[in-house]
C-alpha positions as CSV (number, residue, x, y, z in Angstrom):
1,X,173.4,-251.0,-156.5
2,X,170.9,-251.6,-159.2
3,X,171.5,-250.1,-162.7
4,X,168.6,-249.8,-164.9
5,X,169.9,-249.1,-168.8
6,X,167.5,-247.8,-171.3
7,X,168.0,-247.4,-174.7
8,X,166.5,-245.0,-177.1
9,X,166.8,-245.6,-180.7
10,X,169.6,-248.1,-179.7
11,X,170.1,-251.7,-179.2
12,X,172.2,-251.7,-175.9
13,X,174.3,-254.3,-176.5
14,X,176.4,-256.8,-174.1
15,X,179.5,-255.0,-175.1
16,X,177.8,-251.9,-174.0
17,X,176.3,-252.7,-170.9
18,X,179.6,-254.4,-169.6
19,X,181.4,-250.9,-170.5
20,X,179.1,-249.0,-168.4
21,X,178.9,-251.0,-165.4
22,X,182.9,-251.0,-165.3
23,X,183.1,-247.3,-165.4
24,X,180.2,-246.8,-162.9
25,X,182.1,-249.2,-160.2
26,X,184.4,-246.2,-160.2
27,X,181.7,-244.1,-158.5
28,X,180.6,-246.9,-156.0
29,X,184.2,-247.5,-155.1
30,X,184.0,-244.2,-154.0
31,X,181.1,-244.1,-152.5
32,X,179.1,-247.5,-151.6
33,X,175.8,-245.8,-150.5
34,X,174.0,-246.0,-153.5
35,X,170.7,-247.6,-153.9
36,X,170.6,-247.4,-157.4
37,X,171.2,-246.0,-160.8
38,X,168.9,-245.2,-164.1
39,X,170.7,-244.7,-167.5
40,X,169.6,-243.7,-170.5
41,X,171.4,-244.0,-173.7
42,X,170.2,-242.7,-177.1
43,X,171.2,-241.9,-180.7
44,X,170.3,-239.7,-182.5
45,X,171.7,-239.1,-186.1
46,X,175.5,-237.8,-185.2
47,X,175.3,-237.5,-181.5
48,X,175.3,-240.0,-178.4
49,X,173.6,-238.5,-175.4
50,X,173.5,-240.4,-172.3
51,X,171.6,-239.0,-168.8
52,X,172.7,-240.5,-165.8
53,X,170.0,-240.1,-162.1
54,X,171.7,-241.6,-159.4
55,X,169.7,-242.0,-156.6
56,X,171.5,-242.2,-152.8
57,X,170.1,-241.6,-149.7
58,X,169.0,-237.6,-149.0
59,X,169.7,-236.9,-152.5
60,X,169.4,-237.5,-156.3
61,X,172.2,-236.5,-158.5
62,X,172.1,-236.1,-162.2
63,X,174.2,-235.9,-165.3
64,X,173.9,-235.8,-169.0
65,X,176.9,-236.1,-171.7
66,X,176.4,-235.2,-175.5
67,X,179.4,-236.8,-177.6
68,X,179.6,-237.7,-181.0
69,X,180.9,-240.8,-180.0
70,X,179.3,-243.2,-177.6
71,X,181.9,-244.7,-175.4
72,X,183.3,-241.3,-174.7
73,X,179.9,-240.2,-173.6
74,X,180.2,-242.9,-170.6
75,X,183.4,-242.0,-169.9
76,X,182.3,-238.3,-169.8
77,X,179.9,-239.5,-167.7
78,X,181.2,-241.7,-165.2
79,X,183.7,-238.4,-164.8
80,X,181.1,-236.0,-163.9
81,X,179.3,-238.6,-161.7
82,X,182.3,-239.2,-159.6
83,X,183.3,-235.2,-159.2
84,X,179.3,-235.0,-158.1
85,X,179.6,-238.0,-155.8
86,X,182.9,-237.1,-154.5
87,X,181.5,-233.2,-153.3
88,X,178.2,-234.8,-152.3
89,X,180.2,-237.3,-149.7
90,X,182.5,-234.2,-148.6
91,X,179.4,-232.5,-147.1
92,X,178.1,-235.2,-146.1
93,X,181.2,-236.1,-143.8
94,X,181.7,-232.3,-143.1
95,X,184.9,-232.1,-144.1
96,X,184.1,-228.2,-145.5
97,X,183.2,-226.3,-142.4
98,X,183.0,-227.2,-138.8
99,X,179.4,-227.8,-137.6
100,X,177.6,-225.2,-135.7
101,X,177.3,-227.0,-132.5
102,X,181.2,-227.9,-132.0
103,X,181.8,-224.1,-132.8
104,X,179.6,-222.8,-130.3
105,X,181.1,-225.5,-127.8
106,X,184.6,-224.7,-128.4
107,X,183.8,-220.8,-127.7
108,X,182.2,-221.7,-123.8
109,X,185.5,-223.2,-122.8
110,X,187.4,-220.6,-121.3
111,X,191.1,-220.2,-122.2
112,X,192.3,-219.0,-118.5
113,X,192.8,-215.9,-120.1
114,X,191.4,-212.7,-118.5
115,X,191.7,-209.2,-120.5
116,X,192.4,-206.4,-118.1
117,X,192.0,-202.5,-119.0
């Protein structure tokens, strides 16, 4: 996984950058098919934003967290990140609905059951 951090109107510091690639691990531990991640952390006045795109393959998900403190706004984060990663890898694996072609195959077996009238 690569992370890219960017900081706007802030100095991202060691402390900083160690704190988000701890809580991102979370999201790779989950799901080890990404290829990379760009983060973007800025102040401004009273409020910490930080956007999230997390690029896989098939699909880019994104997220964005407004706190007044900056630390919560990763953990924020690295919360909706997961939940987004976590849905993305349930469709993936189909684990919501059975696919169309195993449906259809299941209905041609015949059951040895005849209706009669």
């Amino acid at each position: 996984m690569n992370l890219n951090l960017t900081g706007h109107r802030l100095l991202i510091t060691p402390a900083i950058r160690e704190y988000v690639t701890s809580k991102l691990e979370r999201v790779t531990r989950h799901f080890d098919h990404v290829i990379d991640v760009n983060v973007v952390l800025s102040v401004d006045k009273l409020r910490q934003q930080i956007t999230a795109n997390l690029h896989i393959r098939g699909k880019e998900i994104h997220a964005e967290c407004v706190e007044p403190d900056m630390y919560a706004a990763i953990d924020a984060l690295a919360d909706k990140l997961d939940r987004q990663v976590l849905r993305h890898k349930e469709k993936r694996n189909g684990s919501r609905h059975v696919p169309a072609a195993i449906k259809h195959a299941a209905d041609a077996i015949p059951t040895g059951k005849t209706r009669t009238r």
